[in-house]
C-alpha positions as CSV (number, residue, x, y, z in Angstrom):
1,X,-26.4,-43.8,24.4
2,X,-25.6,-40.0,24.1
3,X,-26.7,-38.1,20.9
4,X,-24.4,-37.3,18.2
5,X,-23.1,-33.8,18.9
6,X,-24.7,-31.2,16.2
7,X,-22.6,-28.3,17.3
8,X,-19.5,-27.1,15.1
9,X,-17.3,-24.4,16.4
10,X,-18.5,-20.8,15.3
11,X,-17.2,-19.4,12.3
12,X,-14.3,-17.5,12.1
13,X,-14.9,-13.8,11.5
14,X,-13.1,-11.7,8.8
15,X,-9.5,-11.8,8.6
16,X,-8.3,-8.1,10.3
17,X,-5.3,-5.8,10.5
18,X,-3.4,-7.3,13.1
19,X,-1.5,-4.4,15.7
20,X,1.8,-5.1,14.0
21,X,0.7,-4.3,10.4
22,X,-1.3,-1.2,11.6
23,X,2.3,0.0,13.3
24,X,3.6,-0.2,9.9
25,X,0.9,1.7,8.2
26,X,0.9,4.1,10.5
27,X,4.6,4.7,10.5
28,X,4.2,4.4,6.7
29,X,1.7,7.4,7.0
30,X,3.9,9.8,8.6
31,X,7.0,8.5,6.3
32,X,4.5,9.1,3.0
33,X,3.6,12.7,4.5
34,X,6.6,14.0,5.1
35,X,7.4,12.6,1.6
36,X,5.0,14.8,0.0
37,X,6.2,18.0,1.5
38,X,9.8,17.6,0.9
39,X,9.3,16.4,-3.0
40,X,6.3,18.1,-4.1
41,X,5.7,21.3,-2.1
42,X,9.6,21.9,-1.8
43,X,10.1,20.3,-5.1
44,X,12.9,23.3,-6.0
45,X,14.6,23.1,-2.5
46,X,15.8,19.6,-2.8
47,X,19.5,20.3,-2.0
48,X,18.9,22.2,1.3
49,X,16.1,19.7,2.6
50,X,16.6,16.2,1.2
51,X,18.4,13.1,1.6
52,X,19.6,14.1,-2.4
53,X,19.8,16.8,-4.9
54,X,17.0,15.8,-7.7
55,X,17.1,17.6,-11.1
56,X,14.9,18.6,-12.4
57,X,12.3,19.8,-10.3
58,X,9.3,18.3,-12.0
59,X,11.2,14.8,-10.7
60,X,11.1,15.8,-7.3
61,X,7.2,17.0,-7.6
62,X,6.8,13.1,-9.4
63,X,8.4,11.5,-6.4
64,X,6.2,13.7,-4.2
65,X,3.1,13.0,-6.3
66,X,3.9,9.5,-5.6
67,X,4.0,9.7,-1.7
68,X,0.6,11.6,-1.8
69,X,-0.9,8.5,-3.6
70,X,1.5,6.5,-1.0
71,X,-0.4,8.6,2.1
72,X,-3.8,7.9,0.6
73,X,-3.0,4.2,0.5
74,X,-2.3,3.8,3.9
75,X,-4.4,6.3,5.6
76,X,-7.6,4.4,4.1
77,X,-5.9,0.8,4.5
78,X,-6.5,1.9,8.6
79,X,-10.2,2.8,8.3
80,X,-11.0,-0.2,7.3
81,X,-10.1,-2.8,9.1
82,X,-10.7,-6.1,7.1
83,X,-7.1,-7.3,5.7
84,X,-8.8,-8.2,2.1
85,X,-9.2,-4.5,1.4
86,X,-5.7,-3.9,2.5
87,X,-3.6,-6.4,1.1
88,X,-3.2,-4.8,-2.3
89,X,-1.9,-1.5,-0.7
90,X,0.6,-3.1,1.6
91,X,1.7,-5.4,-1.3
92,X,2.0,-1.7,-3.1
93,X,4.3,-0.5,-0.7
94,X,6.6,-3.3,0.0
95,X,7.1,-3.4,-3.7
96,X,7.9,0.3,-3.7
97,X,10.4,0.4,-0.5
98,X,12.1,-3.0,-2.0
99,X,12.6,-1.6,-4.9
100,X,13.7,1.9,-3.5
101,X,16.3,0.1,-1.2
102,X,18.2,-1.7,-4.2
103,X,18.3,1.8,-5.7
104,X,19.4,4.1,-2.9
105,X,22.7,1.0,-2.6
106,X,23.4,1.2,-5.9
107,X,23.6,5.0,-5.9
108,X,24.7,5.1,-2.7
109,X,27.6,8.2,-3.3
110,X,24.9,10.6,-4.5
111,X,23.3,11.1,-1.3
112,X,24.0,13.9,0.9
113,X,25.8,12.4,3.8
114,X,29.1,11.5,1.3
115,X,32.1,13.9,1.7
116,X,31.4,15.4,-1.7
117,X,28.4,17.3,-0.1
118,X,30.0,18.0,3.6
119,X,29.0,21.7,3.1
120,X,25.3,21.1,2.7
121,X,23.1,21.9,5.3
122,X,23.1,19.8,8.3
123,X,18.7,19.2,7.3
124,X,20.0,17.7,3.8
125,X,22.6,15.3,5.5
126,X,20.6,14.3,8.3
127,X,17.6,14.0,5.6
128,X,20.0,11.1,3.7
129,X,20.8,9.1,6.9
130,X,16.6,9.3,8.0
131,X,16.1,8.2,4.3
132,X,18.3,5.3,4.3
133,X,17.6,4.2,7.5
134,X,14.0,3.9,6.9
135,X,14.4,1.8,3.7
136,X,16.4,-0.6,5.2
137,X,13.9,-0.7,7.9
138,X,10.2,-0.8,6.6
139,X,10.7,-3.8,3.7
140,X,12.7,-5.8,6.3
141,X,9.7,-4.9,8.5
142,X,7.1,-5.7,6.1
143,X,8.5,-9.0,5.5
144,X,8.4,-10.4,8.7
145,X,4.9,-8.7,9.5
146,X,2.8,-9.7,5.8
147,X,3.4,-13.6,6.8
148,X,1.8,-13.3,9.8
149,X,-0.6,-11.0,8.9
150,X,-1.8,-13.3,6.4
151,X,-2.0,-16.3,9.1
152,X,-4.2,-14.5,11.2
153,X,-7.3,-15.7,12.2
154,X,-10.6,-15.3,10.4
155,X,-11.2,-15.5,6.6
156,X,-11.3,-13.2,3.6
157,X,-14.9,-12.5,2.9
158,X,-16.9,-13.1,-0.1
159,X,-16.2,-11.7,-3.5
160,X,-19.3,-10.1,-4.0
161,X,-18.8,-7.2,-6.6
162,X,-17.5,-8.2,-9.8
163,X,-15.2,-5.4,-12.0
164,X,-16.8,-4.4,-14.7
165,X,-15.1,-6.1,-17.8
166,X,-14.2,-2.7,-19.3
167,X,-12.7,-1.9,-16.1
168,X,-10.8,-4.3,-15.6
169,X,-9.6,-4.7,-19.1
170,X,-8.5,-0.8,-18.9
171,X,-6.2,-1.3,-15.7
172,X,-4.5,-4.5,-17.4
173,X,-3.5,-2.4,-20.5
174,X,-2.3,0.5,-17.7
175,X,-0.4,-2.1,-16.0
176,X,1.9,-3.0,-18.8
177,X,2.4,0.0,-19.7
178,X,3.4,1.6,-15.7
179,X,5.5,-2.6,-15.5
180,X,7.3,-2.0,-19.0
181,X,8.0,1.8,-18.2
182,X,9.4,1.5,-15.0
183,X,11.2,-1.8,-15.4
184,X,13.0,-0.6,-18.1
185,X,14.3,2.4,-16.9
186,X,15.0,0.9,-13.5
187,X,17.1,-1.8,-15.3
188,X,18.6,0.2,-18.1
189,X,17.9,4.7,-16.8
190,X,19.3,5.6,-19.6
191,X,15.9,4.2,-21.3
192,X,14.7,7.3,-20.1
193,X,16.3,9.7,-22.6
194,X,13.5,8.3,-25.0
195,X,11.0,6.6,-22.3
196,X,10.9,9.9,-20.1
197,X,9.3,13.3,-21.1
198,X,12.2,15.4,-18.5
199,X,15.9,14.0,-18.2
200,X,16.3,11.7,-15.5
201,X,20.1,11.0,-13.5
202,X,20.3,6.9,-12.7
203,X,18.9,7.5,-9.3
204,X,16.2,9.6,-10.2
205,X,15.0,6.8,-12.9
206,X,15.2,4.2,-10.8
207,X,13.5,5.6,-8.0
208,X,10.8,6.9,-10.4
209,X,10.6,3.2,-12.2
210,X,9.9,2.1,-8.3
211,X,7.0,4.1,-8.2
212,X,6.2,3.1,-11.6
213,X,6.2,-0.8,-10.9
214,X,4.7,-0.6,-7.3
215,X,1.5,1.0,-9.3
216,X,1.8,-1.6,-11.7
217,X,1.5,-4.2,-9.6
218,X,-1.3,-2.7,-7.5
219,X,-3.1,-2.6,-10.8
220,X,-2.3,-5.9,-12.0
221,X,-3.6,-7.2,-8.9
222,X,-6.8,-5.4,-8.3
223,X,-7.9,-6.8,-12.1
224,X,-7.1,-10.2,-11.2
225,X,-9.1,-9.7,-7.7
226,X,-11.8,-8.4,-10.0
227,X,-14.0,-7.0,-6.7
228,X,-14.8,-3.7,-6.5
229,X,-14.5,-3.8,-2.9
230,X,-11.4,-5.0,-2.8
231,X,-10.6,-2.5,-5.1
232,X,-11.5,0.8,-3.1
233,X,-8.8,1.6,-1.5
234,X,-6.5,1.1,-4.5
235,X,-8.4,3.0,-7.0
236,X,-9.2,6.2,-4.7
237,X,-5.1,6.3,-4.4
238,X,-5.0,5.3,-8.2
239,X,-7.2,8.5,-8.9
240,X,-5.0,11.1,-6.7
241,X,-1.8,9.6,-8.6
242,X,-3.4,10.2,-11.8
243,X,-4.6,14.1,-11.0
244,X,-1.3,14.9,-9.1
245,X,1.2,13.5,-12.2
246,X,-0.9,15.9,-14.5
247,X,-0.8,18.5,-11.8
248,X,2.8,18.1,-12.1
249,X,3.1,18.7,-15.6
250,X,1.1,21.7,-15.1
251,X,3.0,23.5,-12.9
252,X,6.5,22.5,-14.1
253,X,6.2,22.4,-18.2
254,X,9.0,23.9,-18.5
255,X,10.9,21.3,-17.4
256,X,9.2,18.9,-20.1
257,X,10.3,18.3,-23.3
258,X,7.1,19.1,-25.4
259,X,8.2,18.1,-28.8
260,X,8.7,14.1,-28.3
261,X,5.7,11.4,-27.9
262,X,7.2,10.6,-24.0
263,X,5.1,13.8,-23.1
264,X,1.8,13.0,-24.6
265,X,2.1,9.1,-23.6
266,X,3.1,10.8,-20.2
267,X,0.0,12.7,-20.4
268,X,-2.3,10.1,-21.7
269,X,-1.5,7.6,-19.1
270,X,-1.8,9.9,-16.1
271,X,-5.2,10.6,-17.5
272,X,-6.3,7.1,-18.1
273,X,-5.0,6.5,-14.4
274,X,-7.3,9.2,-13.3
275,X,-10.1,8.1,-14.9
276,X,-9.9,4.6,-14.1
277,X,-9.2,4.9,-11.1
278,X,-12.2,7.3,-10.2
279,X,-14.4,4.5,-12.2
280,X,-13.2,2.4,-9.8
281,X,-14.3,4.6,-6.5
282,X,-17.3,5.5,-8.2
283,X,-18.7,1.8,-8.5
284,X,-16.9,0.3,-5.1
285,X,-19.4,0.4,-2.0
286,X,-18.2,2.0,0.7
287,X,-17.6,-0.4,3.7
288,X,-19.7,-0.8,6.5
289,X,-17.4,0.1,9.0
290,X,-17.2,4.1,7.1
291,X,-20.6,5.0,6.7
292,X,-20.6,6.8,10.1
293,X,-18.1,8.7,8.8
């Protein structure tokens, strides 16, 4: 009589960014880049060189701080190649872009390639076609990729690093407050006359609440993963979020309305984003795979 057979099948390794999801990323990457210079470097020359006019221009350097944080995201998501560490920044982004989509419809006529703005220059309309083009594209994208991404072979591994309690009672608080913020004026923009520390137009407020509710998520969700290296990724694009807001305060307080609390809860959230956020970087371990590095 033959023996019982002892062997089982090998385990499955770690679950890993499949080609299709790194496209994304990648494309993402250049999309979040290009972002950054348009909003925050050129944050002044939004009528020659975007898809819309933004006023103020501390807006446009908000968007643009946003897209930096966006860039760090995905550029880091690509180093590492386990999909654990990665699935909170691509939930990030498809939250964003979704949200971004239903605001660039709605406010559809504000954007450079409408016959109101036939004599801007042809960088400005061609920048409003590329713009809604690619938020069409990328959430449609995203949701046929994440389904199979998460049906890929192999496993997530172990949680292994708890969150500090502290910690992750800190980025809860943060994430009402960035859900409630932005929801509200994403719903209702003119919220943002008393939410807001600058005046906001109904696009502008939306597309800020997007940014706004994306990070809110991504917070929500790295304090109910509650694994520091899970949470790398997230909280090094959490800290550069945090710096650039105040950065943008800095260099455009002119534009901010001092003398109402919107400005110092503006200021004392993009601190506490900073700081948690580099709490969290300082206590994650680095993975394996970037010690060469």
């Amino acid at each position: 009589m033959d023996p019982v057979p002892t062997a089982v099948r090998p385990a499955t390794g770690r679950r890993e960014l499949l080609p299709a999801m790194r496209a994304l990323l990648l494309a993402f990457s250049v999309l979040t880049a290009l972002g950054f210079v348009a909003l925050f470097v050129l944050s002044t020359r939004t009528s020659e060189s975007f898809a819309w006019t933004i006023q103020p221009p501390a807006t446009a350097a908000f968007l643009g701080a946003g897209y930096a944080a966006g860039f760090t995201l995905v550029v880091l998501s690509l180093r590492d190649p386990v999909w654990a560490h990665s699935r909170v920044p691509v939930l990030t982004i498809l939250v964003f872009t979704v949200l971004t989509l239903v605001a660039t419809l709605v406010h559809v006529d504000r954007f450079h390639f409408q016959d109101e703005f036939a004599a801007a220059p042809l960088l400005a309309r061609g920048a409003a076609w590329f713009w809604t083009a690619v938020y069409v594209v990328i959430p449609l994208a995203m949701l046929v990729v994440l389904p199979v991404q998460e049906r890929a072979p192999g496993t997530d591994p172990p949680r292994t690093r708890p969150v500090p309690v502290v910690l992750r009672t800190a980025l809860a608080v943060e994430s009402l407050v960035l859900l409630a913020v932005g929801a509200a004026i994403s719903i209702a923009p003119s919220s943002a006359t008393t939410l807001w520390p600058w005046p906001l137009t109904p696009l502008t407020a939306r597309v800020v609440g997007a940014w706004l509710v994306a990070f809110g998520v991504a917070t929500a969700l790295a304090a109910l993963a509650g694994d520091l290296e899970r949470l790398r990724t997230a909280a090094i694009a959490y800290t550069v979020f945090g710096v650039l807001e105040l950065v943008v305060v800095l260099l455009h307080r002119g534009d901010v309305v001092w003398d109402g609390p919107a400005a110092w809860l503006y200021v004392a959230v993009a601190a506490a984003i900073a700081l948690t956020g580099a709490a969290g970087w300082r206590l994650a371990p680095q993975p394996a795979g970037l010690h060469r590095a």
